[in-house]
DOFITOR-42913 format. One record per residue: residue in three letters; x, y, z of N, C-alpha, C in turn. Coordinates in steps of 0.1 Angstrom, whole numbers, padded with zeros to 4 digits, always signed. Example, Ala and Ser with C-alpha at 12.3 -4.5 7.8 and 13.67 -1.06 7.14 Angstrom:
// DOFITOR-42913
ala+0132-0057+0078+0123-0045+0078+0132-0033+0078 ser+0128-0022+0071+0137-0011+0071+0129+0000+0079 
END
This chain:
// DOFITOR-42913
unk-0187+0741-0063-0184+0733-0075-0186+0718-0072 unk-0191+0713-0082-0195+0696-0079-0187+0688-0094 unk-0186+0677-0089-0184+0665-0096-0193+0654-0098 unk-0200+0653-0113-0209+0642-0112-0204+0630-0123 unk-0208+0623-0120-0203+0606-0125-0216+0599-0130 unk-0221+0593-0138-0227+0589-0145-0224+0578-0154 unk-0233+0570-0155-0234+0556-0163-0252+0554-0170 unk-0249+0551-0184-0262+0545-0192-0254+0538-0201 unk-0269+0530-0203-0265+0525-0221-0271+0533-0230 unk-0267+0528-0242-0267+0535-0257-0281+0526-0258 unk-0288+0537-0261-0302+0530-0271-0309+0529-0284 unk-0300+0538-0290-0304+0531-0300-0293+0519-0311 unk-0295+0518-0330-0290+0510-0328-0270+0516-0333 unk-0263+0507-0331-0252+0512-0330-0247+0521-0341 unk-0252+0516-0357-0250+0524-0368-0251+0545-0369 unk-0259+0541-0354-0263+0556-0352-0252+0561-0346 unk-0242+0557-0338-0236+0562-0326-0227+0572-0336 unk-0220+0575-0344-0214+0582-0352-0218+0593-0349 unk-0225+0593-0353-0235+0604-0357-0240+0615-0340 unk-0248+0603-0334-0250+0604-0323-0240+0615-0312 unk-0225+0608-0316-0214+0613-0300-0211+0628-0312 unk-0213+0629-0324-0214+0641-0325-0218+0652-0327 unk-0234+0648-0325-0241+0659-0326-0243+0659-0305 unk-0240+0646-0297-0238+0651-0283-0228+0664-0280 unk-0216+0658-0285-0203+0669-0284-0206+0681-0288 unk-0212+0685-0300-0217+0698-0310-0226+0702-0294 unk-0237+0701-0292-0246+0707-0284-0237+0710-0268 unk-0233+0698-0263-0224+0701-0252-0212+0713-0253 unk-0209+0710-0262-0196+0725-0262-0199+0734-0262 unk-0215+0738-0273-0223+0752-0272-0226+0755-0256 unk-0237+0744-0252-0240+0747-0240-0232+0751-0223 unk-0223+0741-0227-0215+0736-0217-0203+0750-0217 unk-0196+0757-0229-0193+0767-0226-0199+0778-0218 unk-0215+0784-0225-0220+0793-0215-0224+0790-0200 unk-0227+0777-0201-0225+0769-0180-0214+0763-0174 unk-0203+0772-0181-0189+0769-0173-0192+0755-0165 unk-0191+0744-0177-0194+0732-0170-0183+0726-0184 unk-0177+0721-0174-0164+0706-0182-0168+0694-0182 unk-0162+0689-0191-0167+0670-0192-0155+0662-0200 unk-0157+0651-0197-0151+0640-0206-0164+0627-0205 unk-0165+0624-0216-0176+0610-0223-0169+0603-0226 unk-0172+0589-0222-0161+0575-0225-0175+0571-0228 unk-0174+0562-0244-0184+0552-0250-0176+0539-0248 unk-0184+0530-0245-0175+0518-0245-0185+0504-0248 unk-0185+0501-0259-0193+0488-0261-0210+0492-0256 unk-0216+0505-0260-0228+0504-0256-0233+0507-0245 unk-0223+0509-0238-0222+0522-0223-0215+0536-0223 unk-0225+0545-0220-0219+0557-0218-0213+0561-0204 unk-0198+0566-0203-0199+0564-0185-0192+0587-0189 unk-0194+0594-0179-0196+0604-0182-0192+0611-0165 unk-0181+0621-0173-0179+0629-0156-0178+0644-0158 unk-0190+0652-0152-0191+0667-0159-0183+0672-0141 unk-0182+0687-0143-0179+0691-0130-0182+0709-0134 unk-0192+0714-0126-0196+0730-0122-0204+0732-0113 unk-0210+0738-0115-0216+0745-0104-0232+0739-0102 unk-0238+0732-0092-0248+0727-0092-0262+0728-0104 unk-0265+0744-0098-0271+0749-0102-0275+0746-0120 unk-0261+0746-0125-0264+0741-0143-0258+0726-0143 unk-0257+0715-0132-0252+0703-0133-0268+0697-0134 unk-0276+0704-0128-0291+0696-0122-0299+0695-0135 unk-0300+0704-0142-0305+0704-0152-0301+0700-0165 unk-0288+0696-0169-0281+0690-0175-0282+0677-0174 unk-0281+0671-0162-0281+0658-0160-0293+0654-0163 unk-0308+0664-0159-0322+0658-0161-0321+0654-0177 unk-0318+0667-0186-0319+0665-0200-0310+0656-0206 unk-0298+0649-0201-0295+0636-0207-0303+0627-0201 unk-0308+0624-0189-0317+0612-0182-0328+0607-0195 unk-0335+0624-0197-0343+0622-0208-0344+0622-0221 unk-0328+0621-0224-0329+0617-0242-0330+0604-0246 unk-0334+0606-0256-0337+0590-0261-0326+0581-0263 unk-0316+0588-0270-0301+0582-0267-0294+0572-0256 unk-0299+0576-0242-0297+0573-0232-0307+0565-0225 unk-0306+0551-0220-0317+0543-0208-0308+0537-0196 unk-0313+0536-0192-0309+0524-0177-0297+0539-0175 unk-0304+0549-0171-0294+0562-0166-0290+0560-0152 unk-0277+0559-0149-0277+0555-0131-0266+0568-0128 unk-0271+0577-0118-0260+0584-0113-0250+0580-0102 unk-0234+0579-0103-0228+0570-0094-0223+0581-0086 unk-0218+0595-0084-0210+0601-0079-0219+0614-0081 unk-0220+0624-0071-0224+0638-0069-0214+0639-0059 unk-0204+0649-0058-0195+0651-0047-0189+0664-0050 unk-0189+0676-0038-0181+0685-0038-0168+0683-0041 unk-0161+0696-0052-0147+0693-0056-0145+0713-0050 unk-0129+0712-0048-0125+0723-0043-0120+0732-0058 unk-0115+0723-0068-0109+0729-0079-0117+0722-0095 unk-0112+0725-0106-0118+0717-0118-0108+0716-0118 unk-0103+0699-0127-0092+0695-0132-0096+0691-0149 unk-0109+0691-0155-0109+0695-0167-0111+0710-0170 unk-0103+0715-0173-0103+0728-0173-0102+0737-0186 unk-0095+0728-0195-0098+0734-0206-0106+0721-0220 unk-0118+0718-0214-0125+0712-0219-0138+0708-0213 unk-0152+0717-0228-0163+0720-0222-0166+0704-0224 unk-0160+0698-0237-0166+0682-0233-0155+0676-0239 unk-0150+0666-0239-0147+0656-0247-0150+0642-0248 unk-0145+0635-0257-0154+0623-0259-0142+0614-0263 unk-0146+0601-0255-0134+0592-0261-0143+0579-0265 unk-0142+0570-0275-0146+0555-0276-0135+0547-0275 unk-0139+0538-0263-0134+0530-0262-0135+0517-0268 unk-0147+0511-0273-0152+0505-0277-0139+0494-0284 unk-0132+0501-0292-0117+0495-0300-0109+0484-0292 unk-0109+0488-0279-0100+0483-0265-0111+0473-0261 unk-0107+0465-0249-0108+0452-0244-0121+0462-0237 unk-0130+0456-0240-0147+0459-0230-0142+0459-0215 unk-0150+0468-0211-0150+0472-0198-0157+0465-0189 unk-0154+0462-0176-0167+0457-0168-0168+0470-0161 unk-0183+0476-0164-0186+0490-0158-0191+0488-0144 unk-0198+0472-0141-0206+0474-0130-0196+0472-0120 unk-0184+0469-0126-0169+0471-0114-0165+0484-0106 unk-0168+0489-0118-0169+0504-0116-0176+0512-0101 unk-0190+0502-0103-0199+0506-0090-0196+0501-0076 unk-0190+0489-0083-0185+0482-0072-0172+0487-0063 unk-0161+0493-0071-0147+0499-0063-0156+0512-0058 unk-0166+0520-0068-0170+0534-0059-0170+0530-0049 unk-0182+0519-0044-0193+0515-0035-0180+0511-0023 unk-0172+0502-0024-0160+0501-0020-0153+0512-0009 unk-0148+0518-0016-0138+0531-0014-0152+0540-0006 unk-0169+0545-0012-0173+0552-0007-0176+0546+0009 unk-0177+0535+0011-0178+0523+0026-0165+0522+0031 unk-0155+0518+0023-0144+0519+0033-0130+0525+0036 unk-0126+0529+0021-0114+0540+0020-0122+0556+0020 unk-0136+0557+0019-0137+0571+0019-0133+0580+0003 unk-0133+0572-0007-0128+0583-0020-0134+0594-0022 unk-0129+0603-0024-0133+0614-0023-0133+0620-0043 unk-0137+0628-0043-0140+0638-0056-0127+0644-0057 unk-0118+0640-0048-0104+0648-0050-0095+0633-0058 unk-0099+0623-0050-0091+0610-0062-0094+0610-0070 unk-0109+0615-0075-0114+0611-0092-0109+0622-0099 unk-0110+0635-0096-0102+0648-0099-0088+0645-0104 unk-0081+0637-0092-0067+0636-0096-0064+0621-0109 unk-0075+0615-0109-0073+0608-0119-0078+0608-0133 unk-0089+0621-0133-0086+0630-0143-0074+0636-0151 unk-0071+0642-0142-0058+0652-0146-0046+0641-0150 unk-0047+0630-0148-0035+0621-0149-0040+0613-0164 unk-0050+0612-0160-0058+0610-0179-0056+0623-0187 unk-0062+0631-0185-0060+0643-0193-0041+0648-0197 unk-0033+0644-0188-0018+0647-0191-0014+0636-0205 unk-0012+0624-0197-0012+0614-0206-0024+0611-0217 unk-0030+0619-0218-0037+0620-0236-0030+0632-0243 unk-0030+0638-0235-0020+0650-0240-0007+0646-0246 unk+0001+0641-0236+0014+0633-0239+0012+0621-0254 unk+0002+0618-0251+0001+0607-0261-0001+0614-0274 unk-0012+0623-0277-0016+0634-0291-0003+0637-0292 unk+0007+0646-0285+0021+0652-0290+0031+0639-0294 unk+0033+0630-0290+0039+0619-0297+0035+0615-0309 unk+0021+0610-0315+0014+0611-0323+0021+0616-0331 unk+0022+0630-0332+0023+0641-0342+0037+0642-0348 unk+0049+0629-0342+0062+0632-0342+0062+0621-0354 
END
């Protein structure tokens, strides 16, 4: 089982993205169910940052065919790393926009990996676990919502 991490921008123009994260999600949920492959998609101001986790074999080819949608440029993979367990587990994709919230600096992003992968050693088991800590507290958050 692997964990892959990924960063692009959005290419086309933004009036599309609507449209766009849902006919992504529509095709990923089809697909991504029969390749026992999970995900979560974070849009944020015109960057896609993106963490799937299965089994090589259907991560390689998945990843080729976003590299190559038109959707997607400046595709950089930040993370390929064996994981022992899935911590999205009941989710073939989901999608969040951030865009609403304060912009991200993504290339910080590369920079704490780059960080942690040189000097703390991060492993696919911290990003795992900070999945699941996202995924709780969205959880938590939807059931308050509803009250």
């Amino acid at each position: 089982m692997q964990l892959v991490m990924y960063i692009s921008d959005y290419a086309r123009p933004i009036d599309c993205l609507e449209k766009d994260l849902s006919d992504i999600l529509a095709t990923a949920i089809k697909h991504n169910n029969s390749d026992e492959i999970t995900g979560i998609l974070f849009f944020d101001n015109g960057k896609f940052i993106q963490i799937l986790e299965g089994e090589s074999e259907h991560l390689k080819p998945l990843l080729d065919r976003i590299q190559h949608d038109p959707r997607h440029q400046n595709f950089k993979l930040l993370m390929d790393e064996p994981i022992d367990h899935r911590e999205i587990n009941d989710w073939s994709m989901k999608a969040f926009d951030l865009s609403a919230h304060e912009p991200q600096d993504w290339a910080l992003l590369e920079d704490l990996r780059d960080a942690y992968l040189n000097t703390f050693k991060v492993s696919s088991k911290q990003i795992t676990s900070w999945i699941g800590h996202f995924i709780k507290d969205y959880a938590r958050f939807k059931k308050n919502e509803r009250h």
